[in-house]
N, C-alpha and C positions, 0 to 999 in steps of 0.2 A: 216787171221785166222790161217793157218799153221804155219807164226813167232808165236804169241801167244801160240797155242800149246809149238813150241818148247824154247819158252822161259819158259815155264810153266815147262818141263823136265827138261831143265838144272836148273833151278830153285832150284826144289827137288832132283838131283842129287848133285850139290854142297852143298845142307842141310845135305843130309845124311854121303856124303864125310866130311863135318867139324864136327858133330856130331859125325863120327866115331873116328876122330884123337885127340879129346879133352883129356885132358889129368885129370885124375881124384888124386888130391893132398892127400891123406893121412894122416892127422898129428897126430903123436899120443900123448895120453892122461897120462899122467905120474901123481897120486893121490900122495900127499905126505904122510908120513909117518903121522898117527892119533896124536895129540899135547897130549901129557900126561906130567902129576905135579906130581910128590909124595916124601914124604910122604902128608896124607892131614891132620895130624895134629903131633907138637911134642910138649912134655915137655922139660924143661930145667930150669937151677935154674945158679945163680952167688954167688960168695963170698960176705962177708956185706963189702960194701964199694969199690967195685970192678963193674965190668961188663961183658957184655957177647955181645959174636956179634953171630946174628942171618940170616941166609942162608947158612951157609955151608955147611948146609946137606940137600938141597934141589934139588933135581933131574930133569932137566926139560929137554924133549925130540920133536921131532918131530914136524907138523904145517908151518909154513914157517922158521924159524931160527930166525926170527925179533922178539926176545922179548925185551919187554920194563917190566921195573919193579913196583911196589907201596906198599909202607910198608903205615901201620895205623894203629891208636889206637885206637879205636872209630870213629869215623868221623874227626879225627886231621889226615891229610899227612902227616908221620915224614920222608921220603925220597923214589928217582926213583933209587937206585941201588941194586945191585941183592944180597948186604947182607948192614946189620943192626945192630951197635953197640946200646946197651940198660943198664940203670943203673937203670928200675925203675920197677915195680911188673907189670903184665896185660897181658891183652890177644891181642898180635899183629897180624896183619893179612897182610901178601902177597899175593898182587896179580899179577898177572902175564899174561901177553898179547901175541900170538904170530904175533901178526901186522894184522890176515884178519880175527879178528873179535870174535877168540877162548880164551877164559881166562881159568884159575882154579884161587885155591888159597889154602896157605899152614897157618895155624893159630898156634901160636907160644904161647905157655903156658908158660910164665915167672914167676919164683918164686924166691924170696931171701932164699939163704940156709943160713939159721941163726943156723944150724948147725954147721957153720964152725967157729965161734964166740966163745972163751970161755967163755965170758964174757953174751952171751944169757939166757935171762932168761927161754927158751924153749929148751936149748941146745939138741942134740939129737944122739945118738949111738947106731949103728944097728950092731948084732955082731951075732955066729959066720960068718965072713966072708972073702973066699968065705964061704956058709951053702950048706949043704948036705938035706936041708929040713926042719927043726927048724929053726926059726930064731927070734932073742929076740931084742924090741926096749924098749932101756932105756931113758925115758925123764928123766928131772928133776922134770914135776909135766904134770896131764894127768886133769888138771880144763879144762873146754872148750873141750876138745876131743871132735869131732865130726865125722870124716869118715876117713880111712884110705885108700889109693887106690894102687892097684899094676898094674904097667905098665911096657908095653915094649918100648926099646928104640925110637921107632915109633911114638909111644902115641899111642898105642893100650893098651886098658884099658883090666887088665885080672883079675881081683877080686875086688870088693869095700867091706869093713867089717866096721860096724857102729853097734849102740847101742849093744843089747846082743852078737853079733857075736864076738868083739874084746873082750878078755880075759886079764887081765893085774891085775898085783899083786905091792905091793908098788912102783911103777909110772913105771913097766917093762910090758911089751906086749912079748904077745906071739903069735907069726904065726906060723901055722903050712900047710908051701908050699911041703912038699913030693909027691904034684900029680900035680905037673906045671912040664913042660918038661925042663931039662937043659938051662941054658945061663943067659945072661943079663937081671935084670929087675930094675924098679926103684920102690921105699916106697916113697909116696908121705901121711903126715899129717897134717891136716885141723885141726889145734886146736886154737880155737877162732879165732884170725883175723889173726897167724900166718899158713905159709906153708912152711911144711919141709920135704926137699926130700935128700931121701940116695942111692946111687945107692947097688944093692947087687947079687952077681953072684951066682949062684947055680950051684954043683956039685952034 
């Protein structure tokens, strides 16, 4: 009975003895930086007969580092790399993966500047520029006019002017931007099935 006791002691003496010397691992938890895309949307336009490559002004940060890329047009894959040559009008979409499961995506507003064309039957001259705040868009004919939009390089939409809003006198428009803040912006016009963008800097 006494061995039992004392095996019973040492028993919980060496429990306590190994329980005190365990050694307790620590590892720390390192969150990665949050995956962010931007811009999350831009304009852009090409020469007639020319093209434009699309991601290079696409900012992608944080997430794991592992992105993989996906341009499309609609439900067509036109390619997995992190930029995009394009020769034709539409609204493309990247998306973008950073491998554990976090996406965005950057949508790409393609327009032919048939502006740059003399030979267009919509040709299109935005002047003075830079403008100080006036600014006058001379087509060659204003049939089909429907909306006119003013953007920033971003594609951040900062004025839309349609029906009585746009002012225009034998086929010239007149804007009047004096309360937009300095810099770059883009004249994007929607008239009939053409879109035509000028870019115009404001001082």
């Amino acid at each position: 009975m006494r061995i039992q006791k004392l095996y019973l002691v040492l028993f919980f003496i060496f429990f306590y003895l190994g329980a005190k010397s365990q050694t307790v691992l620590k590892i720390p938890f390192i969150q990665p930086a949050a995956f962010t895309v931007s811009p999350s949307s831009i304009y852009t336009t090409y020469p007639v007969g020319g093209s434009v490559k699309l991601g290079l002004d696409a900012s992608v940060s944080g997430g794991s580092g592992a992105y993989s890329y996906q341009w499309t047009l609609g439900e067509v894959i036109l390619g997995t790399e992190s930029t995009l040559t394009v020769d034709k009008i539409g609204n493309y979409t990247l998306l973008i993966n950073d491998g554990k499961g976090c996406q965005s995506s950057i949508m790409y507003y393609v327009s032919e500047n048939t502006a740059l064309s003399e030979t267009s039957e919509v040709a299109m001259i935005v002047y003075p520029n830079p403008s100080q705040g006036t600014v006058y868009i001379q087509l060659k004919t204003v049939d089909g006019l429907e909306k006119i939009t003013l953007f920033t390089p971003d594609g951040k939409t900062v004025a839309i002017y349609s029906g009585k809003t746009i002012r225009y006198e034998n086929n010239r428009i007149s804007l009047d931007l004096k309360n937009k803040p300095k810099g770059k912006y883009f004249i994007s016009i929607l008239l009939g099935k053409e879109t035509l963008t000028k870019a115009i800097l404001l001082r």
